[in-house]
N, C-alpha and C positions, 0 to 999 in steps of 0.2 A: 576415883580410879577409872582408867579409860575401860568400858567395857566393849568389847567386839561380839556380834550377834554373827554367827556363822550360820548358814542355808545352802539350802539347794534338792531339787526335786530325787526321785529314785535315780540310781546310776550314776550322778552326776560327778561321783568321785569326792562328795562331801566325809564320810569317814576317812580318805586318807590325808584330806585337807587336814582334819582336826590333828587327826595321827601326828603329824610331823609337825605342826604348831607345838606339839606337846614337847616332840623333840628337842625344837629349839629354849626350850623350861617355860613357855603359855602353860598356865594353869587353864586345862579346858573342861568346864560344864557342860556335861550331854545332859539334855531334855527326856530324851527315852530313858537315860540310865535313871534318871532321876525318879521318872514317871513309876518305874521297878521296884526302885528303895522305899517307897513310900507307902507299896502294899507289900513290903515283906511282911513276914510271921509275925507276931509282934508287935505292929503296929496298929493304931486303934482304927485305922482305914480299910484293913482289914476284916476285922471284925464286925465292922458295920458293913461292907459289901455281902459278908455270911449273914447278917440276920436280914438284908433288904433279898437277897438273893435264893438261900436257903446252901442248908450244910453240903451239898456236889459243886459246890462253888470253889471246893477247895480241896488237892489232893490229899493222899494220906498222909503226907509228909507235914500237912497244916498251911502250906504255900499253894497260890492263888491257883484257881483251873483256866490259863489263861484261853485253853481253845472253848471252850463252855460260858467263858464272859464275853467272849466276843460273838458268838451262836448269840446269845442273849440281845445284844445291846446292838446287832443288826437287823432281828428281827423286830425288836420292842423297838422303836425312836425315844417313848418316852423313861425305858429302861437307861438309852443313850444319855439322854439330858440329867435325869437324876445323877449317874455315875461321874459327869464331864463339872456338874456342879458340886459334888465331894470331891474330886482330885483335884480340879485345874488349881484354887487355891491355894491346899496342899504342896503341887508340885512346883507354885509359884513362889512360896515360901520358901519350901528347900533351895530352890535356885538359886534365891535372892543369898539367903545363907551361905552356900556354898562359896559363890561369888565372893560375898565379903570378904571370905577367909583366904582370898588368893592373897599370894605372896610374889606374883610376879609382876612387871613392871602395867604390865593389862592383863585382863581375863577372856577367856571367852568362853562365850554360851553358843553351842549348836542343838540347834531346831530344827526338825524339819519342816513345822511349822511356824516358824519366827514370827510371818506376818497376819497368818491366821489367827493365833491365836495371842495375839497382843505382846507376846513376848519380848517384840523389837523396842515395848517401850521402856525396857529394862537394860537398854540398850546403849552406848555412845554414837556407835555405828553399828554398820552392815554391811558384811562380805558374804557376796553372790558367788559360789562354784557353779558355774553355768556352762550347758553343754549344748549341740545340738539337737534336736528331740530324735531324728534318725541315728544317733551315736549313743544317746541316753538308752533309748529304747533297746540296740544291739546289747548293750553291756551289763545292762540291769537282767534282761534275760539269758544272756548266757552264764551270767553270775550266783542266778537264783533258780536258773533251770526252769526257768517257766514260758509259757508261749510268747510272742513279741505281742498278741494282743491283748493276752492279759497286762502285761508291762503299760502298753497304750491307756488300758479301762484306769490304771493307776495313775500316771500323767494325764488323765485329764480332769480327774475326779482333784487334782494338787491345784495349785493358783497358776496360771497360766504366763508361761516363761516371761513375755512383754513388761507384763505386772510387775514380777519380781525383780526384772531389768529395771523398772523404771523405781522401785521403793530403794533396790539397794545403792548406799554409798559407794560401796567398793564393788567391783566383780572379775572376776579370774574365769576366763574363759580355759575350762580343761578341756581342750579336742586334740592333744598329743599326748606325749608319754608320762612317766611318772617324774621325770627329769625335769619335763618343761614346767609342771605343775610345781614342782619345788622350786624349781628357780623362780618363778613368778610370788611362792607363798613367802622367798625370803625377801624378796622385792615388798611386799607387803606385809610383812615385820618390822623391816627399814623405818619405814612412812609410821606405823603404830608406833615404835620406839622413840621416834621425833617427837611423833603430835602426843607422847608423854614426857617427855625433858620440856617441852615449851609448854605445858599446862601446869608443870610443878612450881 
């Protein structure tokens, strides 16, 4: 099955990309949702985060204290690496699985770090929603209410746009409307639904 790795930095209009991929029936894999289910209640990821961590690691509900794990594993680095070495496989598995189970003609997986963290090699391709860093930066903080230089400390701390220009196959420049952005994603639905009729 053709897999398509979807990207792109904060703002860039990558959740509405997925959004409407889904519309047109893409079965789409999130990475963050993914990242979620995997320390729900329940699962044995879970409960090892509580015994490395200690029992405020999690509310009273029994689900994860995510602003207390993240305190944690910014100040600790090697709190970071322990926790990145129980998930990333974890989450890498679910992915893998979920993917299998699509039922549309391709899949796709949205990352935000696709090429950070090896994901794109799960990959057939790769679609870049790419914006300009002065457009990213406006839209991400008036979207999240946050300062324009926080927004910046976050695009730069990401893989820096060039990079991702140059790793991905495909890229969709969104610096207009919601409109143009569709028309381009059914333009590059087109091209996926070929290059899976000519591989079957």
């Amino acid at each position: 099955m053709l897999i398509v790795g979807l990207t792109g930095g904060i703002g860039s209009g990558k959740s509405a990309a997925s959004a409407y991929f889904g519309t047109l029936g893409i079965t789409v894999v999130d990475a963050d949702i993914v990242a979620r289910q995997v320390v729900e209640p329940g699962k044995p990821a879970l409960s090892t985060i509580s015994k490395q961590f200690g029992a405020d690691i999690l509310l009273e509900d029994g689900s994860l204290n995510r602003p207390r794990l993240r305190e944690i594993i910014f100040s600790d680095s090697n709190a970071k690496k322990w926790l990145e070495a129980l998930l990333h496989p974890l989450i890498r598995s679910e992915i893998i699985l979920q993917l299998s189970e699509a039922s549309s003609p391709y899949a796709m997986l949205v990352s935000p770090l696709l090429f950070e963290t090896k994901q794109s090699q799960l990959c057939s391709r790769s679609l870049l929603i790419d914006v300009p860093e002065a457009l990213q930066t406006a839209r991400a903080s008036q979207r999240d209410g946050v300062s324009p230089d926080a927004i910046q400390a976050i695009i730069e701390a990401q893989m820096p746009r060039d990079e991702k220009r140059k790793r991905a196959t495909d890229i969709i420049l969104n610096d207009k409307d919601l409109t143009e952005l569709h028309a381009q994603i059914e333009h590059q639905h087109a091209v996926y639904l070929e290059l899976t009729a000519t591989n079957e």
